[in-house]
PyMOL CGO cylinders between C-alpha atoms (Angstrom):
from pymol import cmd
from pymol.cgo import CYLINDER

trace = [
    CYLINDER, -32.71, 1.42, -0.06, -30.42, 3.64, 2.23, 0.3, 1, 1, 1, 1, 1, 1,
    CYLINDER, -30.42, 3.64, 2.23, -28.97, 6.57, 1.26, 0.3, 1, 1, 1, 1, 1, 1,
    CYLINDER, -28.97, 6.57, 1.26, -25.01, 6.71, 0.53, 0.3, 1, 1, 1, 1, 1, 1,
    CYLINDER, -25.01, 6.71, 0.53, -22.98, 8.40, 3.53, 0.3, 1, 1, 1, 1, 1, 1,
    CYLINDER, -22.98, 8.40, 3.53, -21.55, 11.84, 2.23, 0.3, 1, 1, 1, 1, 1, 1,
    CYLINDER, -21.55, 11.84, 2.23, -18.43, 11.29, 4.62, 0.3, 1, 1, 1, 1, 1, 1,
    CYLINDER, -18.43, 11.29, 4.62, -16.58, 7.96, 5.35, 0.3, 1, 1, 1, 1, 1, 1,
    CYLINDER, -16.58, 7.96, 5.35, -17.25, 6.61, 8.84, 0.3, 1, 1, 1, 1, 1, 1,
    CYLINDER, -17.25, 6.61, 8.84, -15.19, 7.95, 11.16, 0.3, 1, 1, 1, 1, 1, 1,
    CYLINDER, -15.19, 7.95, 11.16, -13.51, 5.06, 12.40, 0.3, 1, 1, 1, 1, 1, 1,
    CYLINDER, -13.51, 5.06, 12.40, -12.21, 4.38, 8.79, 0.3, 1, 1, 1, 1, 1, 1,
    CYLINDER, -12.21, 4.38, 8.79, -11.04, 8.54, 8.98, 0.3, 1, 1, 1, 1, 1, 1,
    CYLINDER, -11.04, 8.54, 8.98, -9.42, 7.61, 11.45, 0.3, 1, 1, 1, 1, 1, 1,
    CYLINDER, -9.42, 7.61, 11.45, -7.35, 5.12, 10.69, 0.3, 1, 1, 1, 1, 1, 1,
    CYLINDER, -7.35, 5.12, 10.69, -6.97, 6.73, 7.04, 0.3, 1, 1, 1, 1, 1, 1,
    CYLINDER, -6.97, 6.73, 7.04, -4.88, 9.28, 8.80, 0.3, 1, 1, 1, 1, 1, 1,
    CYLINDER, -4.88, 9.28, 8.80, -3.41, 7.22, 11.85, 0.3, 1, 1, 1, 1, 1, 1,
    CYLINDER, -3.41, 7.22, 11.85, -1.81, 5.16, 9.22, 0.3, 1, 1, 1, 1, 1, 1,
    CYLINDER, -1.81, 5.16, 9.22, -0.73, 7.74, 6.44, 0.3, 1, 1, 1, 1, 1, 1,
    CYLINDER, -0.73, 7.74, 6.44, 1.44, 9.19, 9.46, 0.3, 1, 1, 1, 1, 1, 1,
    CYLINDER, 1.44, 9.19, 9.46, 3.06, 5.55, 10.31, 0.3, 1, 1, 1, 1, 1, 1,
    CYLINDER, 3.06, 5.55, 10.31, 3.85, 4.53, 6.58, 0.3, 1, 1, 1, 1, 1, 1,
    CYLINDER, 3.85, 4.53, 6.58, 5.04, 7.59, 5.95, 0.3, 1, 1, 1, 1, 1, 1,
    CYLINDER, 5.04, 7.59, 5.95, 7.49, 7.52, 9.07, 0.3, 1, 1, 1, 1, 1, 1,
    CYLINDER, 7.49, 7.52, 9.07, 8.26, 3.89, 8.23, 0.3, 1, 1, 1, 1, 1, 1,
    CYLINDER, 8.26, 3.89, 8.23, 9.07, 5.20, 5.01, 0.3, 1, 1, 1, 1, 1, 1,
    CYLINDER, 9.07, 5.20, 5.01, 11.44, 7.67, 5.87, 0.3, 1, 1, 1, 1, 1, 1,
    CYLINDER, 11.44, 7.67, 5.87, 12.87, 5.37, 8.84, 0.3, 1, 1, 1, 1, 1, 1,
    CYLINDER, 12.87, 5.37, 8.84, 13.22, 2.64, 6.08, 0.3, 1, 1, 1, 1, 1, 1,
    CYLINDER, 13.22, 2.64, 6.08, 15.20, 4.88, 3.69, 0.3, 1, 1, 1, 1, 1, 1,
    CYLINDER, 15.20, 4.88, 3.69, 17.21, 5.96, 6.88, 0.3, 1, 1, 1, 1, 1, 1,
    CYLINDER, 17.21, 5.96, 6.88, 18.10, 2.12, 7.34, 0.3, 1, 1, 1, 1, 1, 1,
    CYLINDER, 18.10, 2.12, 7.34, 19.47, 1.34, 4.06, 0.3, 1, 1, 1, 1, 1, 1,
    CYLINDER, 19.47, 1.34, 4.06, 20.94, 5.11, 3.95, 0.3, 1, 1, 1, 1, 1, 1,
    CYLINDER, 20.94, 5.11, 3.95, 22.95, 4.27, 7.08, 0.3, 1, 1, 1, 1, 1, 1,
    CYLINDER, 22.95, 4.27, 7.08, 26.06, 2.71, 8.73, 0.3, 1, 1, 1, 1, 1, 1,
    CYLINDER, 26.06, 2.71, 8.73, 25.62, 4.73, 11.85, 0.3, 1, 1, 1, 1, 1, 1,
    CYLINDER, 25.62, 4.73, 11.85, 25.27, 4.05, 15.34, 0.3, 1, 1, 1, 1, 1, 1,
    CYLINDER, 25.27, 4.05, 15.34, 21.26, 5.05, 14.86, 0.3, 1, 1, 1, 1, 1, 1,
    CYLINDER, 21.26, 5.05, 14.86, 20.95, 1.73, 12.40, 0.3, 1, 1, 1, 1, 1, 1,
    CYLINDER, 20.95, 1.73, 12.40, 19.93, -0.32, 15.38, 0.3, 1, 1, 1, 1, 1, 1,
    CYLINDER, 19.93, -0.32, 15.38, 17.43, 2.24, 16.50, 0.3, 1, 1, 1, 1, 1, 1,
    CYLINDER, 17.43, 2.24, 16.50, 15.82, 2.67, 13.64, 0.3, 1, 1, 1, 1, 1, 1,
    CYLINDER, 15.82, 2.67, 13.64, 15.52, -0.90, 13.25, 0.3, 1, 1, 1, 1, 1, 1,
    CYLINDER, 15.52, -0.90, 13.25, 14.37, -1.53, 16.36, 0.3, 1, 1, 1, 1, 1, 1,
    CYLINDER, 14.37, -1.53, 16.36, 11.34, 1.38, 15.49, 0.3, 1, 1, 1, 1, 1, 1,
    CYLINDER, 11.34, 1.38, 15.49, 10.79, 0.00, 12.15, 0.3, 1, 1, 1, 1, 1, 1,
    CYLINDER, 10.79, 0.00, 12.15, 9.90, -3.93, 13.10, 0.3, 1, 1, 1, 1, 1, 1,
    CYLINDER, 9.90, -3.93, 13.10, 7.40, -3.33, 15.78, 0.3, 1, 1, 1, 1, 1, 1,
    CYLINDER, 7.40, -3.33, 15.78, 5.78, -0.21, 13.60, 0.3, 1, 1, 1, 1, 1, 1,
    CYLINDER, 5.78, -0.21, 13.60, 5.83, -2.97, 10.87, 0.3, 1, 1, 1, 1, 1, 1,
    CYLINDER, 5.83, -2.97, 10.87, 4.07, -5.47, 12.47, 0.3, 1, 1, 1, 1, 1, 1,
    CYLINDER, 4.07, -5.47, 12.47, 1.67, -2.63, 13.90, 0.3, 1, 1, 1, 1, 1, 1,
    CYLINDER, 1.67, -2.63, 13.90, 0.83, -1.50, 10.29, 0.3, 1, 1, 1, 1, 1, 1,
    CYLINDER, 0.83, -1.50, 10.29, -0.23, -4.81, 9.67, 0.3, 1, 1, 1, 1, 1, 1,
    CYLINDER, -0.23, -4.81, 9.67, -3.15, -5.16, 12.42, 0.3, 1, 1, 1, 1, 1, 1,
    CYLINDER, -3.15, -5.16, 12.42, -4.16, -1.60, 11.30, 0.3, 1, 1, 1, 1, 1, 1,
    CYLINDER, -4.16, -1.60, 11.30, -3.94, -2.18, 7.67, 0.3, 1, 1, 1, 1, 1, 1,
    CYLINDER, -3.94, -2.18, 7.67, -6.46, -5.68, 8.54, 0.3, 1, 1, 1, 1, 1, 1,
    CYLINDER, -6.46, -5.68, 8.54, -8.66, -3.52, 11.02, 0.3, 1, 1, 1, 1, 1, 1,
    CYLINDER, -8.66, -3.52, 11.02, -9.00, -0.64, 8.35, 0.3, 1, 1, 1, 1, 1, 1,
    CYLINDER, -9.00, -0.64, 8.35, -10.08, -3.84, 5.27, 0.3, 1, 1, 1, 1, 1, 1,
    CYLINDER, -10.08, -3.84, 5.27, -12.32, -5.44, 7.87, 0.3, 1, 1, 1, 1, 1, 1,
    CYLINDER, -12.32, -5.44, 7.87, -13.97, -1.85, 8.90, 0.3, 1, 1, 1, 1, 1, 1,
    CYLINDER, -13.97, -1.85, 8.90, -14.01, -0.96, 5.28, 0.3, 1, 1, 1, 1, 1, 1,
    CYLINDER, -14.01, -0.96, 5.28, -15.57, -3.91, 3.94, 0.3, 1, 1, 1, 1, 1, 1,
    CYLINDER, -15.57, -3.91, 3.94, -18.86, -4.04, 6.31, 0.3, 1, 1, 1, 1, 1, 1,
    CYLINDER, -18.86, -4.04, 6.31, -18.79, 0.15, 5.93, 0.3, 1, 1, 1, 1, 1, 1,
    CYLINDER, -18.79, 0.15, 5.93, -21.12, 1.83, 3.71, 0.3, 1, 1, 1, 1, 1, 1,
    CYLINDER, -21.12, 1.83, 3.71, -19.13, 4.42, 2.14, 0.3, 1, 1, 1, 1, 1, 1,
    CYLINDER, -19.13, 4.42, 2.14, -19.75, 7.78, -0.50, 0.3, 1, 1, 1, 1, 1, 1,
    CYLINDER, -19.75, 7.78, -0.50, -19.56, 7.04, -3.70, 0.3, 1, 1, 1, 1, 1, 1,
    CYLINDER, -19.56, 7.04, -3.70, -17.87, 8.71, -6.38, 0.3, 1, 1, 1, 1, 1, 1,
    CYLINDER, -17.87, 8.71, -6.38, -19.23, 11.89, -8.14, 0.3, 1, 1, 1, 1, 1, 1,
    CYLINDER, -19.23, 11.89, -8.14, -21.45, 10.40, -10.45, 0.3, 1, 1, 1, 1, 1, 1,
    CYLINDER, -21.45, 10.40, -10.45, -20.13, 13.02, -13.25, 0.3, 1, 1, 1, 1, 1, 1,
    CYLINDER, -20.13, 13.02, -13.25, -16.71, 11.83, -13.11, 0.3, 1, 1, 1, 1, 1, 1,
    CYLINDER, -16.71, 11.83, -13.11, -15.95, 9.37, -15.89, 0.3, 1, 1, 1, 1, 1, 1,
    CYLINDER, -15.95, 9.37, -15.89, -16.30, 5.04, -15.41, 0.3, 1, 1, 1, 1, 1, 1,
    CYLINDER, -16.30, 5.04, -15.41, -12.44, 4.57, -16.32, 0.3, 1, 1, 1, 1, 1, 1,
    CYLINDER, -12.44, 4.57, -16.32, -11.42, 7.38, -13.54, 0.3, 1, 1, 1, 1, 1, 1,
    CYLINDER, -11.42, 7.38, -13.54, -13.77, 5.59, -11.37, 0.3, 1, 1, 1, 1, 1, 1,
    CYLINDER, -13.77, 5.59, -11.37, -12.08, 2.40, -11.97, 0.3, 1, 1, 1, 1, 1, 1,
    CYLINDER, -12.08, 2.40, -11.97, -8.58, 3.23, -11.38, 0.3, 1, 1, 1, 1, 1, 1,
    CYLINDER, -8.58, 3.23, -11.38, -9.70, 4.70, -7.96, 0.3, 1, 1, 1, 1, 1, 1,
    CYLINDER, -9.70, 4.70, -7.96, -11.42, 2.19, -7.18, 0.3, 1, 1, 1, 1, 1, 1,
    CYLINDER, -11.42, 2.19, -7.18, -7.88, -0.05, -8.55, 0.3, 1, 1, 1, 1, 1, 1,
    CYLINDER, -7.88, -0.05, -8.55, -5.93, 2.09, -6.85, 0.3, 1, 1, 1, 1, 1, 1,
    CYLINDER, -5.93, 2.09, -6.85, -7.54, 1.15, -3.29, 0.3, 1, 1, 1, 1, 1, 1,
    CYLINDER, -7.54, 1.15, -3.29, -7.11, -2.33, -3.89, 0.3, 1, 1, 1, 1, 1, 1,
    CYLINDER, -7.11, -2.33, -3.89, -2.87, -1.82, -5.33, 0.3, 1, 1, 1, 1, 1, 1,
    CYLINDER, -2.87, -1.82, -5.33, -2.94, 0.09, -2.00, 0.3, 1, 1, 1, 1, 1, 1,
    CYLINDER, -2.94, 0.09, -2.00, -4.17, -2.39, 0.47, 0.3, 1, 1, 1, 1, 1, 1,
    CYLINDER, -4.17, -2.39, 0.47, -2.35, -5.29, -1.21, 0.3, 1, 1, 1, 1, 1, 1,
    CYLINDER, -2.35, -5.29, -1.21, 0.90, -3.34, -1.02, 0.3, 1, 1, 1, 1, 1, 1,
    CYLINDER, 0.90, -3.34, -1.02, 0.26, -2.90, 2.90, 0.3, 1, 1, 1, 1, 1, 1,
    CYLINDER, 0.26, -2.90, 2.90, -0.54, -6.24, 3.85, 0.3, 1, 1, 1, 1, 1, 1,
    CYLINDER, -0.54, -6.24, 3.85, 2.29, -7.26, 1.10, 0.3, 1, 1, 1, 1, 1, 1,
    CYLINDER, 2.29, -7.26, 1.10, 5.00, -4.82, 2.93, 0.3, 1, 1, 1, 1, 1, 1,
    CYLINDER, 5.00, -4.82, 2.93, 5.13, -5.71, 6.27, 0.3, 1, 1, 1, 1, 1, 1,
    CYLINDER, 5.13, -5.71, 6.27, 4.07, -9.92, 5.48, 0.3, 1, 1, 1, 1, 1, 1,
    CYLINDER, 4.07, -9.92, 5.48, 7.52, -9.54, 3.12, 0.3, 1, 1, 1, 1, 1, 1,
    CYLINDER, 7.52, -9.54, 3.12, 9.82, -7.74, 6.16, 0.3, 1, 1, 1, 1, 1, 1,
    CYLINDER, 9.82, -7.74, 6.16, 8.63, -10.16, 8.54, 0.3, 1, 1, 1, 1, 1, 1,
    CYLINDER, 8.63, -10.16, 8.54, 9.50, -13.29, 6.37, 0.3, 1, 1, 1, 1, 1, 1,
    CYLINDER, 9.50, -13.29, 6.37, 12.94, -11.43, 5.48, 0.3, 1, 1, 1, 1, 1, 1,
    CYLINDER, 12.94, -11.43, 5.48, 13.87, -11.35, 9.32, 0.3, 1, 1, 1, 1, 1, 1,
    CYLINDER, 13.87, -11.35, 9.32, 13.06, -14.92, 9.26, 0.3, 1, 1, 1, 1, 1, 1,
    CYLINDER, 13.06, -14.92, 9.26, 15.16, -16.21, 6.75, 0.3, 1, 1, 1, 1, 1, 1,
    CYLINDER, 15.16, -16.21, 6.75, 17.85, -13.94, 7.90, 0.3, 1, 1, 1, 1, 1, 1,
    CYLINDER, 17.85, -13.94, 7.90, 17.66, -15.42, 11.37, 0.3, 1, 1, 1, 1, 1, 1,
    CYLINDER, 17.66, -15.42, 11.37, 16.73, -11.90, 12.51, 0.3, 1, 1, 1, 1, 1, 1,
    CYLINDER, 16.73, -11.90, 12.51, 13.65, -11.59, 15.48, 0.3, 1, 1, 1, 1, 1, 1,
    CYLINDER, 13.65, -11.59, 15.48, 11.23, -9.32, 15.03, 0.3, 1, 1, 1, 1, 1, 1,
    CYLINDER, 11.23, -9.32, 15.03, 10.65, -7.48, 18.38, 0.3, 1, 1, 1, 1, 1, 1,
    CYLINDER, 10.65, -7.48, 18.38, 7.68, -6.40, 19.50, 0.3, 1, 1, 1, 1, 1, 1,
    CYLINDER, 7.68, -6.40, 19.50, 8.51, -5.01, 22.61, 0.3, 1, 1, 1, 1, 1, 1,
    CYLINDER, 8.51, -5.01, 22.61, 11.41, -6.34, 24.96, 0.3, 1, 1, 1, 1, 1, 1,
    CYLINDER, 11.41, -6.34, 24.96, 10.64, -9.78, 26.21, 0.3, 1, 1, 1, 1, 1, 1,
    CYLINDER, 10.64, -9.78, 26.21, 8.06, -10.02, 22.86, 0.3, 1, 1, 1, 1, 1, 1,
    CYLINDER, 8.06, -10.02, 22.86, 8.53, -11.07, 19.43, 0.3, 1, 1, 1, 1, 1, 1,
    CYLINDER, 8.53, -11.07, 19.43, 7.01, -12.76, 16.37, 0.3, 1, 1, 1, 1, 1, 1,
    CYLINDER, 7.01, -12.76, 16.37, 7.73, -15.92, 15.80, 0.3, 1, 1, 1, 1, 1, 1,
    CYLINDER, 7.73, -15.92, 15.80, 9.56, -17.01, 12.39, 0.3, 1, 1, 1, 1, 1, 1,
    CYLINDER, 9.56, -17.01, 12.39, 7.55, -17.38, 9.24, 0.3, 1, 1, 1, 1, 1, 1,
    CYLINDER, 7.55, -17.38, 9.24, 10.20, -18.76, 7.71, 0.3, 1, 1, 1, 1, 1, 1,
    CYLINDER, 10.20, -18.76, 7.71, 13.66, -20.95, 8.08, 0.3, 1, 1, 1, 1, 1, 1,
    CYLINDER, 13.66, -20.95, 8.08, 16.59, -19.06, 7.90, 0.3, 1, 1, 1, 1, 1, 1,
    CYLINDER, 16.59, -19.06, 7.90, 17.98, -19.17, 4.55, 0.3, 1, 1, 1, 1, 1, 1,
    CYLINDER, 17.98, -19.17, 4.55, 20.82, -16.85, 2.66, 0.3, 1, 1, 1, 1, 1, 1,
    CYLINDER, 20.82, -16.85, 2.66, 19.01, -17.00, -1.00, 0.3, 1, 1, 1, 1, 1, 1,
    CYLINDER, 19.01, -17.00, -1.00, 15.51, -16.06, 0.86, 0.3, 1, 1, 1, 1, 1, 1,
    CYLINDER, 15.51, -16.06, 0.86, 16.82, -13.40, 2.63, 0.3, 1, 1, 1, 1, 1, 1,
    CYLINDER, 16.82, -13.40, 2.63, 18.29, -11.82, -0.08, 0.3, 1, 1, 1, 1, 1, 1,
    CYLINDER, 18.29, -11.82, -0.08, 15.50, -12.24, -2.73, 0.3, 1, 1, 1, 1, 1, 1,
    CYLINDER, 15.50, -12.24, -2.73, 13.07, -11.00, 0.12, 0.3, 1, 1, 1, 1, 1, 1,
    CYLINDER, 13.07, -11.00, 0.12, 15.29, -7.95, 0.92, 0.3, 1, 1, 1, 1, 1, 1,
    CYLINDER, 15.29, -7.95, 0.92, 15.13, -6.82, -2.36, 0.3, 1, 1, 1, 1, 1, 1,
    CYLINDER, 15.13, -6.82, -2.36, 11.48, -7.44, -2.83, 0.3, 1, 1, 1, 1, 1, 1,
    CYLINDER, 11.48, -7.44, -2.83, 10.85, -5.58, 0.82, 0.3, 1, 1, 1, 1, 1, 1,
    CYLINDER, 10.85, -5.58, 0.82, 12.83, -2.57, -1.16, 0.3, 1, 1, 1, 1, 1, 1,
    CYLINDER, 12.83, -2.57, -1.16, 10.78, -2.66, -4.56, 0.3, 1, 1, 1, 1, 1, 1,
    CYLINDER, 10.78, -2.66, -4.56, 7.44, -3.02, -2.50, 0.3, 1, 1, 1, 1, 1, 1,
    CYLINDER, 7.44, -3.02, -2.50, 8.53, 0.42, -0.70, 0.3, 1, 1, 1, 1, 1, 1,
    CYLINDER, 8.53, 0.42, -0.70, 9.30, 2.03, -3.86, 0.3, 1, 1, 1, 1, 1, 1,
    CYLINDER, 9.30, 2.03, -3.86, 5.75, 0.57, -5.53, 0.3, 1, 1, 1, 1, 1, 1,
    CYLINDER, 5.75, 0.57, -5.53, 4.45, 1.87, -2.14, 0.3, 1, 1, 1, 1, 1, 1,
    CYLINDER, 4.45, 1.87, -2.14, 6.15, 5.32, -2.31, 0.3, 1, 1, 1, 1, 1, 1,
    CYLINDER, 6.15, 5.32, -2.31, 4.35, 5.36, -6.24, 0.3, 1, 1, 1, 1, 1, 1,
    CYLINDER, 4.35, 5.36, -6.24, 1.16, 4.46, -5.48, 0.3, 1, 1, 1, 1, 1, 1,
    CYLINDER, 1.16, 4.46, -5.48, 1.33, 7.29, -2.11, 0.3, 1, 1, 1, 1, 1, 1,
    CYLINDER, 1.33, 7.29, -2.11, 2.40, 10.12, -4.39, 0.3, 1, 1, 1, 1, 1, 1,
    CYLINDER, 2.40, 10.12, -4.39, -0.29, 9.00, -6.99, 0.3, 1, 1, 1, 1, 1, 1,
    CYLINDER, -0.29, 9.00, -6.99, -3.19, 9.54, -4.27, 0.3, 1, 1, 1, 1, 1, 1,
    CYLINDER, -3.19, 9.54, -4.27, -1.85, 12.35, -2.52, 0.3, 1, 1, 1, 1, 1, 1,
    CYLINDER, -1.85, 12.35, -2.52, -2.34, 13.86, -6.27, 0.3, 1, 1, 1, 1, 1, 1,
    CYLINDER, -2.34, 13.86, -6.27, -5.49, 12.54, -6.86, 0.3, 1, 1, 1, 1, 1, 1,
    CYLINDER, -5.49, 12.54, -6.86, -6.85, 13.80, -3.08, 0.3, 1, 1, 1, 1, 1, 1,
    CYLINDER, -6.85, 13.80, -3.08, -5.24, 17.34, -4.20, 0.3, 1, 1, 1, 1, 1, 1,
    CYLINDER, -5.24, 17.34, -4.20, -6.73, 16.97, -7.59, 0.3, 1, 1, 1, 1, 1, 1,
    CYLINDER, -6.73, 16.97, -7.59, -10.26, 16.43, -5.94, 0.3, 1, 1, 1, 1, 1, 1,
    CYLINDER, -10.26, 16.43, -5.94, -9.76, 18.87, -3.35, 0.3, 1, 1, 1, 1, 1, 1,
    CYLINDER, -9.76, 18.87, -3.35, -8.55, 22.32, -4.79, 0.3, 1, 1, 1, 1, 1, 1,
    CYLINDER, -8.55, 22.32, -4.79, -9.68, 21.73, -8.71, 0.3, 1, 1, 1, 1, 1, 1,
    CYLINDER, -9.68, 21.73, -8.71, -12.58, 19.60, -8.60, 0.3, 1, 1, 1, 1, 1, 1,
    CYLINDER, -12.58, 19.60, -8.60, -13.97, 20.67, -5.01, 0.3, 1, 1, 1, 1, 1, 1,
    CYLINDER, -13.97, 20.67, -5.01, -16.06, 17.52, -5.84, 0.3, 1, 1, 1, 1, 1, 1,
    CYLINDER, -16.06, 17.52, -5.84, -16.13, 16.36, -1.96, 0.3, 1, 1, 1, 1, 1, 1,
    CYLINDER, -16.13, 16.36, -1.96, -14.22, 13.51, -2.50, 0.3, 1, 1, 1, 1, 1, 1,
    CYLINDER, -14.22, 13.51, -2.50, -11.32, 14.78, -0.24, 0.3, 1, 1, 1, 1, 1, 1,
    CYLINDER, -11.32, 14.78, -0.24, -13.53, 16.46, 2.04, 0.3, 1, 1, 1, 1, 1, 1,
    CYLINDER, -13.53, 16.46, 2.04, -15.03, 13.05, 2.48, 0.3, 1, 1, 1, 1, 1, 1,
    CYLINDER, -15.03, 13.05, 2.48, -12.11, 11.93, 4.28, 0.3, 1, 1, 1, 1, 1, 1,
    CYLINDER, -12.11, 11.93, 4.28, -11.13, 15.09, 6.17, 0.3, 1, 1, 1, 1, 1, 1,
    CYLINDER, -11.13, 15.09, 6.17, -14.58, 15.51, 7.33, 0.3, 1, 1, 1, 1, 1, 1,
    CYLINDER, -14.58, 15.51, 7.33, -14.62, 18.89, 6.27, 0.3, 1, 1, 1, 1, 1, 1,
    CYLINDER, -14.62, 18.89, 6.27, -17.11, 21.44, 4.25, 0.3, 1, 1, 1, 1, 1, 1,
    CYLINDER, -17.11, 21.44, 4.25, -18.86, 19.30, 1.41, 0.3, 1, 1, 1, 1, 1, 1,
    CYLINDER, -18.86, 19.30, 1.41, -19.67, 21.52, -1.48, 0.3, 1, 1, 1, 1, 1, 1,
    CYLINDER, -19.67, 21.52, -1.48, -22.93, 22.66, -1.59, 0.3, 1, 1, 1, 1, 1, 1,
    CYLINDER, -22.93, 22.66, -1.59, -25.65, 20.84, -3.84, 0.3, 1, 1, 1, 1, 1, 1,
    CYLINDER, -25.65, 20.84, -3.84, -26.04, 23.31, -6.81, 0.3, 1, 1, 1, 1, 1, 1,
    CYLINDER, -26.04, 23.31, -6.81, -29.77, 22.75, -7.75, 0.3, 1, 1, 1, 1, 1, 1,
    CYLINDER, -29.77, 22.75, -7.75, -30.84, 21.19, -10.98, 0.3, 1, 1, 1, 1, 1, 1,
    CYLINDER, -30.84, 21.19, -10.98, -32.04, 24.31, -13.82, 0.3, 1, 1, 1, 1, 1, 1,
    CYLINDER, -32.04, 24.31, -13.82, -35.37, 24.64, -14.63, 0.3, 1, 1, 1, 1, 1, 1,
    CYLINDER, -35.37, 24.64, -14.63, -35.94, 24.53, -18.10, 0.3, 1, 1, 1, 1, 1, 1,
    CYLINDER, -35.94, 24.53, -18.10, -36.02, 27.84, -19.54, 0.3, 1, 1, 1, 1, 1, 1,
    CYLINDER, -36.02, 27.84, -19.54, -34.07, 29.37, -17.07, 0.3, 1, 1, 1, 1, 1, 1,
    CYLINDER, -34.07, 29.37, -17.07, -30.48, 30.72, -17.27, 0.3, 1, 1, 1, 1, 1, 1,
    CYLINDER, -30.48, 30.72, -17.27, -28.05, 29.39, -15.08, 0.3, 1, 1, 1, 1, 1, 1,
]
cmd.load_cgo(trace, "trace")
């Protein structure tokens, strides 16, 4: 039986951080959408479909890498439940980015809207265009960001959690930085 990695592969590092840049900006653009009446509407929605649909082959890349990956496992001292809700958490997480940009693209559908790739490029409609749809997909596009904007600020606490009070080398993991160091087991009779 092999060994667990002490560090994630670095492809999935990788993408970890590639992609906690992009939602993050599509985020903020996303906010900036709905926040705005302003000549920079259309340019934000013309950064925000093709970064969308982008997110999406990342997001699958990352699941496919992640699922024939070998990665650390948790600190063995830290409790089952904690364990499960990280391990819950991933899932919420992945579901919520394939969820996100599946639900915008099906939006522009039914509102008749294209969704640009580049100029000369776009997807083609998952949907027919339809008033209701487009309004009950609008507003689940907006909770999905908010349940996405949750779920962020939850692991960016956990991460910071791991990182500067535990120093467990779960965070460190990820960053591919300093592990802590393996504090050897006592010997009986010994003081620590």
């Amino acid at each position: 039986m092999s060994r667990r990695p002490e560090y994630f592969p670095l492809t999935l590092r990788v993408l970890h951080w590639l992609m906690a840049v992009l939602v993050i900006a599509m985020l903020l653009i996303g906010l900036g959408m709905v926040a705005s009446v302003s000549p920079r509407h259309a340019l934000l929605v013309s950064i925000h479909k093709p970064l969308g649909a982008l997110l999406l082959v990342l997001v699958l890349i990352r699941l496919f890498v992640r699922l024939r990956s070998q990665v650390p496992s948790l600190p063995a001292e830290m409790p089952g439940w904690q364990q499960r809700i990280a391990h819950a958490s991933h899932v919420v997480l992945y579901v919520l980015l394939i969820l996100q940009p599946l639900v915008g693209w099906a939006m522009q559908s039914a509102g008749g809207y294209p969704v640009v790739l580049v100029e000369g490029h776009e997807l083609p409609a998952l949907v027919d265009p339809s008033v209701w749809l487009h309004s009950l997909l609008r507003s689940a596009h907006g909770l999905i960001a908010l349940l996405l904007i949750a779920t962020i600020l939850l692991h960016i606490a956990a991460a910071l959690f791991h990182g500067l009070v535990r120093r467990d080398g779960v965070l460190a993991s990820m960053t591919g930085g300093r592990l802590p160091a393996a504090t050897p087991s006592p010997v009986p009779g010994e003081r620590p």
